[in-house]
DRENDOKOL-950693 format. One record per residue: y, x, z of N, C-alpha, C in turn. Coordinates in steps of 0.2 Angstrom, whole numbers, padded with zeros to 4 digits, always signed. Example, Ala and Ser with C-alpha at 12.3 -4.5 7.8 and 13.67 -1.06 7.14 Angstrom:
<rs>
-0028+0066+0039-0022+0062+0039-0016+0066+0039/-0011+0064+0035-0005+0068+0036+0000+0064+0039/
</rs>
This chain:
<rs>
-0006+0004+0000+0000+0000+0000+0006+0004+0000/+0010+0002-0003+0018+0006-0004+0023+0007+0002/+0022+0012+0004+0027+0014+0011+0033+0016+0008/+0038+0016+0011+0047+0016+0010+0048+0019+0019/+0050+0026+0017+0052+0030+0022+0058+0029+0024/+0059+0030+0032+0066+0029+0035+0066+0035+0040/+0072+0038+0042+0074+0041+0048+0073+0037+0053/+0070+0039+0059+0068+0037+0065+0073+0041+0071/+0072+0037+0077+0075+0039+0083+0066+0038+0085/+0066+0048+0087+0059+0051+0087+0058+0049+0097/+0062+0047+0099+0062+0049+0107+0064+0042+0110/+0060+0036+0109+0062+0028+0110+0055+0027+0115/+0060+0027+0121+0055+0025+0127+0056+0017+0129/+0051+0013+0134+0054+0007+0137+0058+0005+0139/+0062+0002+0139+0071+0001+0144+0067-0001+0149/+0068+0002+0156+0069+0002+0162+0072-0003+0170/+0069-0008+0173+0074-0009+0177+0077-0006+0182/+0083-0009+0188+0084-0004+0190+0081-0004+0199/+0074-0006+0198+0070-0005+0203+0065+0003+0202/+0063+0000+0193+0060+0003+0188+0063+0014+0188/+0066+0010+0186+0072+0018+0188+0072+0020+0193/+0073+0020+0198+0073+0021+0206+0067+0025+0208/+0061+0023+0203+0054+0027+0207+0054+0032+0201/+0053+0028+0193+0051+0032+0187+0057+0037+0187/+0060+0038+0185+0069+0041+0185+0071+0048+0192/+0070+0043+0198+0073+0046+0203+0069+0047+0208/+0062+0046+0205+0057+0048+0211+0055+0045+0218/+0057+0038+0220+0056+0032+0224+0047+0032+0224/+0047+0028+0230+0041+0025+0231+0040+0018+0232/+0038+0014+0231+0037+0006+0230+0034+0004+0238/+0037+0001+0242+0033-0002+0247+0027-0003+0247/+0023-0001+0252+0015+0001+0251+0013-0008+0251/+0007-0010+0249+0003-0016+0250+0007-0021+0247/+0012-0021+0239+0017-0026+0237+0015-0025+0231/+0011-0017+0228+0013-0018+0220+0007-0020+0215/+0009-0023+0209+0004-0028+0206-0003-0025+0206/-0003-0018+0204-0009-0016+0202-0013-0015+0210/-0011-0013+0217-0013-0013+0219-0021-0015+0222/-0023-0021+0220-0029-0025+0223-0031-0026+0215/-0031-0022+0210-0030-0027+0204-0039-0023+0202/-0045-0027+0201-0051-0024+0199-0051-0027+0192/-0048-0027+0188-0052-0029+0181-0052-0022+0178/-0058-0023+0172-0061-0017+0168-0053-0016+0164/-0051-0011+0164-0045-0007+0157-0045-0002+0158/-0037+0001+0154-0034+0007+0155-0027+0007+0158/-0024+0010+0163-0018+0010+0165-0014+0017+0160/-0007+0014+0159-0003+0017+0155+0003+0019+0157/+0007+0022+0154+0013+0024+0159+0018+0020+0156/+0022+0017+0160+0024+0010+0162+0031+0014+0156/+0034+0020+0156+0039+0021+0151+0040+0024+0145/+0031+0027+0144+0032+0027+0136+0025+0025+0134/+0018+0024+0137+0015+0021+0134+0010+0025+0133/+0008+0031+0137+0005+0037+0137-0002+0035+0142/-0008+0034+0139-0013+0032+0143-0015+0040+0148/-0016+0035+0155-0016+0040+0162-0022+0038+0164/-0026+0033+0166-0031+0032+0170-0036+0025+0168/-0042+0025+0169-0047+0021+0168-0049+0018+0175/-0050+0011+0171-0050+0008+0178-0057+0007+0183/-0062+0012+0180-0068+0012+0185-0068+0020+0190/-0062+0023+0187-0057+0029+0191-0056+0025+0197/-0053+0018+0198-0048+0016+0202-0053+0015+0209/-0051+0015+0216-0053+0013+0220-0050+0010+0226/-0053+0008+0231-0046+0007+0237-0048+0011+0242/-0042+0015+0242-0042+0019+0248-0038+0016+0256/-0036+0010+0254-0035+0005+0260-0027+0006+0262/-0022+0012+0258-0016+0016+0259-0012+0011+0256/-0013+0007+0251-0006+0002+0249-0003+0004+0242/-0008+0008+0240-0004+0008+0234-0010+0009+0228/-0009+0008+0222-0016+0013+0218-0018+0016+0219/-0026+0018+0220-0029+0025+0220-0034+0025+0214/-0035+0032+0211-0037+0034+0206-0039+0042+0209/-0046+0042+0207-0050+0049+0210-0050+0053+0204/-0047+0050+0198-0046+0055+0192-0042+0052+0186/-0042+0056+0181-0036+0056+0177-0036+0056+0170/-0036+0053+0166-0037+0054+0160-0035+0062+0156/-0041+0065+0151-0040+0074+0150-0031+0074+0148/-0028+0080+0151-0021+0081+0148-0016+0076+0150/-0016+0070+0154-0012+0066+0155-0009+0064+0160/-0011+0073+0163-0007+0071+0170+0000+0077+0171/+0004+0081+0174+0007+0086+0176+0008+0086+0183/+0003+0090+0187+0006+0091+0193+0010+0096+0196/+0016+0096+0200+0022+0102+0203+0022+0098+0210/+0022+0104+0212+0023+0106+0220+0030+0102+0223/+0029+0097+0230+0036+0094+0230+0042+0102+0233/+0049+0101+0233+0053+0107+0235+0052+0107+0244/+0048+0102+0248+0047+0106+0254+0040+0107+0255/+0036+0109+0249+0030+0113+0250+0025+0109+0254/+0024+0101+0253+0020+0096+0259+0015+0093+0254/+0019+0091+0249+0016+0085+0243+0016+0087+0236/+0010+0088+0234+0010+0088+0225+0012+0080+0222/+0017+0083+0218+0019+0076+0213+0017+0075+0206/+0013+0068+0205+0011+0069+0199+0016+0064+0194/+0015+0069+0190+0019+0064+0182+0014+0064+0177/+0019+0058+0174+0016+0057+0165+0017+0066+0162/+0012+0066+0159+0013+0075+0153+0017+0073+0149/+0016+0067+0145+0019+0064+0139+0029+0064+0142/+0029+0059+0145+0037+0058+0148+0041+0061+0153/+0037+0064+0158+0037+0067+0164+0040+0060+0169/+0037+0054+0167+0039+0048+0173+0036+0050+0179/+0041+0050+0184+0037+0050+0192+0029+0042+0191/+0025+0048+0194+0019+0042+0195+0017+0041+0203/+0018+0046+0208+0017+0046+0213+0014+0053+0216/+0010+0055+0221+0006+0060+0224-0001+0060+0223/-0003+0069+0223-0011+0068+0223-0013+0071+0227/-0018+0071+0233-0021+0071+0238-0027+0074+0239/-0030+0079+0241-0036+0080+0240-0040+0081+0246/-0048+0082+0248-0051+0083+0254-0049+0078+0258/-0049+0071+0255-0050+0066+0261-0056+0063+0262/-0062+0064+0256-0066+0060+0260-0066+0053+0257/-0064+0050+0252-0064+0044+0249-0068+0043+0245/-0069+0047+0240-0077+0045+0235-0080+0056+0234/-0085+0055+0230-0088+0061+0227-0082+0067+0227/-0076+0064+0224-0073+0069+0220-0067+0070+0223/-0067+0067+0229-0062+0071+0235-0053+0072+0232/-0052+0068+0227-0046+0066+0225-0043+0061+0224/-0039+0059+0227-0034+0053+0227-0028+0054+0224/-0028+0052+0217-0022+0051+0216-0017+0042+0216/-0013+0043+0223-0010+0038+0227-0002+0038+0221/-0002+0033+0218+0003+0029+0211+0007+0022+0211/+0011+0023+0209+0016+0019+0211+0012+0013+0208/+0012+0006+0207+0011+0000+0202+0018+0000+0196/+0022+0002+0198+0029+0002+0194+0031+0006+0189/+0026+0012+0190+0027+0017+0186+0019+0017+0179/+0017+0009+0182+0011+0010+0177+0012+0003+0172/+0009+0001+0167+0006-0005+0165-0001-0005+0164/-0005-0010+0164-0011-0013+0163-0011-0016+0155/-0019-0012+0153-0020-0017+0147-0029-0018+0148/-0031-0025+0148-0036-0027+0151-0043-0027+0144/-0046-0027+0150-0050-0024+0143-0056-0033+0140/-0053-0037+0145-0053-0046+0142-0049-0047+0143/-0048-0054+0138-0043-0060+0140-0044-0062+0145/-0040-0067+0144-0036-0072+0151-0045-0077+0149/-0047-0079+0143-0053-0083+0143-0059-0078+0143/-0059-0073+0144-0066-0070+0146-0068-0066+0139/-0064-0066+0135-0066-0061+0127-0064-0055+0128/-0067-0052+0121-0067-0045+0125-0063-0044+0118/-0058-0038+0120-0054-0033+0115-0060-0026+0113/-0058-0025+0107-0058-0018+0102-0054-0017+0098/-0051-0010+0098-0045-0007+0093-0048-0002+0087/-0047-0002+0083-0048+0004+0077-0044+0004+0073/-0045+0010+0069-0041+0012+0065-0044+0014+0058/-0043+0012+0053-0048+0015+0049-0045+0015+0042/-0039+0015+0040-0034+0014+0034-0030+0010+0032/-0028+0006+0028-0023+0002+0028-0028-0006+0031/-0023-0006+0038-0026-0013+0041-0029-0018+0036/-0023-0019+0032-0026-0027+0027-0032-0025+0027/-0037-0021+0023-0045-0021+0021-0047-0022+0030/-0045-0019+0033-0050-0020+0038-0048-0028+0042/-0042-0030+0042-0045-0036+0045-0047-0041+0039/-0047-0039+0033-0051-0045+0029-0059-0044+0031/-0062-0038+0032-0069-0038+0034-0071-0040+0041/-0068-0039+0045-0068-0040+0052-0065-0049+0054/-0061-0051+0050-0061-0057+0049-0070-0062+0049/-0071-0057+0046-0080-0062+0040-0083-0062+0047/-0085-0056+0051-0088-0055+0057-0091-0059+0061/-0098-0063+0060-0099-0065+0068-0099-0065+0074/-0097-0070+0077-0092-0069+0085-0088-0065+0084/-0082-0064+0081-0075-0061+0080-0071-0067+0080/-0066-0068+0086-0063-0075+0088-0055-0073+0085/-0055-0068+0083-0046-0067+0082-0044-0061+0080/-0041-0058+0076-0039-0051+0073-0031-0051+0074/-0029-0044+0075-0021-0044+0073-0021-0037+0072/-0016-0036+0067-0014-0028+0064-0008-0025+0065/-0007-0021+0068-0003-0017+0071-0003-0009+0070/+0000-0006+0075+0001+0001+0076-0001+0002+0085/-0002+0008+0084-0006+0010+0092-0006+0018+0091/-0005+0021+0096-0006+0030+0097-0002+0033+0095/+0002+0030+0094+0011+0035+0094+0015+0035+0100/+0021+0039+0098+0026+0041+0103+0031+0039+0102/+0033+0035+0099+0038+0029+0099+0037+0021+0100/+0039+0016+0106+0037+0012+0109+0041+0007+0101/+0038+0002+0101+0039-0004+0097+0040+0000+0092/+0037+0001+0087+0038+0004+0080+0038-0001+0075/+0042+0000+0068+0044-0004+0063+0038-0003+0060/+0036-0006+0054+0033-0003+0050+0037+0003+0044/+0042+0002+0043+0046+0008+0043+0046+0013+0044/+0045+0012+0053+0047+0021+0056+0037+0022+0054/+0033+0018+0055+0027+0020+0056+0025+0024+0047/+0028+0023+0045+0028+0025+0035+0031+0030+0036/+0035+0033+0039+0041+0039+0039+0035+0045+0042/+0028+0043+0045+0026+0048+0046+0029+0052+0051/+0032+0051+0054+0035+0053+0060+0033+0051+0069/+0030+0046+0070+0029+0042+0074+0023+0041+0078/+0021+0045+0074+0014+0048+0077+0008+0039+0077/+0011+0035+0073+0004+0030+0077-0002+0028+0070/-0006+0025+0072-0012+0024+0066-0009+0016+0065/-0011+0016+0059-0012+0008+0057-0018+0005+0058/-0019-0001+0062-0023-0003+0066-0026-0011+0066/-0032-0011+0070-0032-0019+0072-0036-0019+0078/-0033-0026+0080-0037-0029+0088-0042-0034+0085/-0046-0033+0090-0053-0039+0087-0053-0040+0093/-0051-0047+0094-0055-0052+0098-0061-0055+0098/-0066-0055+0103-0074-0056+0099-0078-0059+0107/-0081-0062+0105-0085-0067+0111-0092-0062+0111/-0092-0061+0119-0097-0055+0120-0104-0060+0119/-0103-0066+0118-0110-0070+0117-0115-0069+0112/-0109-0067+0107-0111-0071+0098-0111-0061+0096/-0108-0057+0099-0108-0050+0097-0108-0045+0102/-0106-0040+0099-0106-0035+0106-0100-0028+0101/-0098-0024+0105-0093-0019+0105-0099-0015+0097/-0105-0011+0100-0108-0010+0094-0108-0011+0089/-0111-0017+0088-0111-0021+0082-0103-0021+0078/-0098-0023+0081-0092-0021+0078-0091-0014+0075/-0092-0010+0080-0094-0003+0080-0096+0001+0072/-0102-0002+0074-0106-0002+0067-0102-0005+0060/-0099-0010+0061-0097-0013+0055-0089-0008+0054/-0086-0006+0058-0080-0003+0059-0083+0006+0053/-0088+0008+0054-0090+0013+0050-0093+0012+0045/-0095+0006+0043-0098+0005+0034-0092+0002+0029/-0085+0001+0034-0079-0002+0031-0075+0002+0028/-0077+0010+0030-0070+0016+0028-0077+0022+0026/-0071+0027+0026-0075+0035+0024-0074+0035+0031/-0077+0038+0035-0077+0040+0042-0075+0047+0041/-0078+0051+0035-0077+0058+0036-0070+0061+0032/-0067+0055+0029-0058+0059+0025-0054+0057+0031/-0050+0064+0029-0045+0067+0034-0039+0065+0031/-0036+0061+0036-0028+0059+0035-0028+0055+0031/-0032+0050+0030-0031+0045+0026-0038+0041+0023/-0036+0036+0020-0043+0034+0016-0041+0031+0008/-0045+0034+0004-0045+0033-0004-0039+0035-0006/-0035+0031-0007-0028+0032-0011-0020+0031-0005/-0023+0031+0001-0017+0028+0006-0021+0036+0012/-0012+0042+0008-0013+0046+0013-0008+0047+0015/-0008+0048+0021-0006+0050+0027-0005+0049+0035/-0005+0053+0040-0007+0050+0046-0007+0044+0049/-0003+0040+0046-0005+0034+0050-0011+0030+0046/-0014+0034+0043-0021+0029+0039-0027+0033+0039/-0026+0037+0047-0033+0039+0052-0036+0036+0057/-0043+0039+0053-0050+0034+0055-0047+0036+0063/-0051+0030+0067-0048+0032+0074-0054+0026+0080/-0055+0025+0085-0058+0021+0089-0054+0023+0095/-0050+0016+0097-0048+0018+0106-0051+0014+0109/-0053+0018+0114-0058+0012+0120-0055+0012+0125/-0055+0005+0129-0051+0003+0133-0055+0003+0139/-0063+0007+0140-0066+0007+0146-0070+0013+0143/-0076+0014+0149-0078+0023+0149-0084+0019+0145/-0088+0014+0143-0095+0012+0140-0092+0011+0135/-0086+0007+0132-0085+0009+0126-0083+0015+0122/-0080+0022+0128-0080+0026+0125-0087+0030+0124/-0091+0028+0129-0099+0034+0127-0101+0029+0123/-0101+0021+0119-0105+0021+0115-0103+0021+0108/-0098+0023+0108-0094+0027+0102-0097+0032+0100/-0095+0035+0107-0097+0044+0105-0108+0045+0103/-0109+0041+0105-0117+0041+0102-0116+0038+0097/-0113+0033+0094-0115+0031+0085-0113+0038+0083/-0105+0039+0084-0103+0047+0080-0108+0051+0080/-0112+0054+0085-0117+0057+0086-0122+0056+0080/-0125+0049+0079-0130+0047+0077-0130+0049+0070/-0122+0048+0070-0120+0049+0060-0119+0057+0061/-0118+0061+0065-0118+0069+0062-0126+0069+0063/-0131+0067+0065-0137+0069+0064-0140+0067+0058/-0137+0060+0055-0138+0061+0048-0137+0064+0043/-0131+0068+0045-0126+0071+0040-0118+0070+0039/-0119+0065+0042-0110+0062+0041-0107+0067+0044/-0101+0070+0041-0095+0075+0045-0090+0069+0048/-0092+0068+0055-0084+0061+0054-0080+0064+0057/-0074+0062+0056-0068+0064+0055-0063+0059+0062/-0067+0053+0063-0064+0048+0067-0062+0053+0074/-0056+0050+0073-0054+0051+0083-0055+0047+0086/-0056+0048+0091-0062+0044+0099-0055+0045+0105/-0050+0041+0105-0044+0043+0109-0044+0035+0114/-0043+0037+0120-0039+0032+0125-0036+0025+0122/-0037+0021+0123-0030+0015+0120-0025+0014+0124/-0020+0013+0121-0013+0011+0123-0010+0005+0120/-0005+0004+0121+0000-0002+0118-0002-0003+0113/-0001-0008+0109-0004-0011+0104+0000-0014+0101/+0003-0013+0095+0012-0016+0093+0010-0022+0087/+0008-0028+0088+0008-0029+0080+0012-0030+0076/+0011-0029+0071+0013-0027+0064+0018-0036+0063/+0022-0034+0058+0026-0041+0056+0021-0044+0053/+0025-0048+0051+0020-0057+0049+0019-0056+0045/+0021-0054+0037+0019-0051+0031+0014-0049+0028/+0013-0044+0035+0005-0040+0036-0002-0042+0039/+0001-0049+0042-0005-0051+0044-0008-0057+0040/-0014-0056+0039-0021-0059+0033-0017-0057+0027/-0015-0051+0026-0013-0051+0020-0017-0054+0014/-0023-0052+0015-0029-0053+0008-0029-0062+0008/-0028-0063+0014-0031-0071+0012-0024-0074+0010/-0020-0072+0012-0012-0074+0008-0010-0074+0001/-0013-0068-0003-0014-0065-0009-0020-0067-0012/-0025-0069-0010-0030-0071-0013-0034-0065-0017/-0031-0059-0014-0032-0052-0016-0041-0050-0014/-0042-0046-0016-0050-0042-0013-0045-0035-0009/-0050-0033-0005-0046-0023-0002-0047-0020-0009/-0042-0014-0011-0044-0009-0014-0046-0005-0013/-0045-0004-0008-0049+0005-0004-0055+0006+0002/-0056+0000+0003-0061-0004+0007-0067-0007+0004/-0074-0002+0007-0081-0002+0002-0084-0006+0008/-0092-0007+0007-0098-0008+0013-0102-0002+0012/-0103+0002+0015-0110+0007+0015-0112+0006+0020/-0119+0007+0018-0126+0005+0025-0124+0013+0027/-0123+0010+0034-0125+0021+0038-0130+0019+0044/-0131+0014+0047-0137+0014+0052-0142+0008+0050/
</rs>
């Protein structure tokens, strides 16, 4: 599809409130035993509430009884610790934005891995890995969305598709900045799918006989970064059972090329782009079916 590149403003974070600012900004702490995520048990991924930079998984999360979230670990690279200036408390931040997250604690004795990292709820957001009626989300990436939600559309037990952008460093992306190739995000889609009628695999599988899994930066005739193969999981079993199909396909021989990253924010795309094919009345052009399992 035909991209029209624009200049971008490379450095667009959340606009902040001014409770928001006081913790993330000026290094505040949230009254213990108030903040949303505190008591919050559902399966996802917490993110960083100011640019969208995925920080922790929520079978990390545990209760330490302290009043605020605790997480015994960290998503790889997503965290930056420094010493506070009177030498009492390590402060952790986002790597990505440097927002205040809160302190990390260690040697007390609360699970295996003897670290608490104690985090503000203000300094994070949640994205769940159901809906509000009990479906389950999946994100990929696999070249110009249209192809993928016309097939993903056809799919047994798939209740709803939307196309977007995800894994950039610019929050709300136009379709524009995301063409500019500046913006760091994939062109993407969310599959809504009734774990009754399907399962994340079988998506899975359908997600690698719809692209080249193995071209780099692109697919057929639609090149560049933002039209990289990709899988974000929003829990650690959708991430191992990724990483075994990838597995399964380099034992066959497939070189894949997909990245296997974190999910974060999930922007959809304008109304223009979504069902494009059934709008047009179009077929994909660059979107095949090859059996690989």
């Amino acid at each position: 599809m035909l991209c029209v590149t624009t200049e971008v403003n490379m450095r667009r974070f959340h606009p902040l409130s001014s409770q928001e600012s006081s913790i993330i900004l000026h290094k505040g702490t949230e009254r213990p035993y108030t903040g949303e995520y505190e008591n919050n048990i559902e399966s996802g991924i917490y993110i960083c509430r100011q640019c969208d930079a995925p920080l922790y998984l929520s079978q990390d999360k545990f209760d330490s009884h302290c009043g605020w979230p605790a997480f015994d670990d960290a998503l790889d690279q997503a965290i930056e610790k420094i010493a506070d200036k009177d030498g009492r408390r390590v402060e952790i931040l986002c790597q990505k934005c440097k927002a205040h997250l809160g302190h990390v604690f260690l040697n007390e004795g609360f699970t295996p891995k003897n670290t608490r990292h104690c985090v503000n709820s203000l300094s994070l957001r949640f994205i769940p890995l159901k809906t509000p009626k009990g479906m389950m989300r999946a994100i990929f990436a696999g070249g110009c969305f249209w192809g993928m939600q016309y097939y993903f559309d056809k799919a047994i037990g798939v209740i709803e598709t939307t196309v977007g952008y995800t894994g950039g460093h610019v929050v709300h992306p136009s379709y524009e900045e995301v063409c500019s190739h500046e913006t760091g995000h994939y062109e993407a889609i969310e599959v809504v799918f009734d774990p009754l009628k399907t399962d994340f695999e079988t998506l899975t599988k359908l997600f690698f006989e719809i692209h080249d899994p193995t071209q780099e930066n692109g697919q057929g005739p639609d090149i560049g970064p933002q039209y990289r193969s990709a899988i974000f999981y929003l829990s650690n079993p959708q991430k191992m059972l990724a990483l075994r199909l990838i597995q399964e396909l380099s034992k066959k021989g497939v070189s894949v090329a997909t990245d296997l990253l974190p999910a974060t924010t999930f922007y959809p795309a304008e109304q223009i782009h979504q069902k494009y094919y059934e709008k047009t009345l179009k077929t994909p052009y660059c979107h095949f079916r090859t059996k690989r399992f």
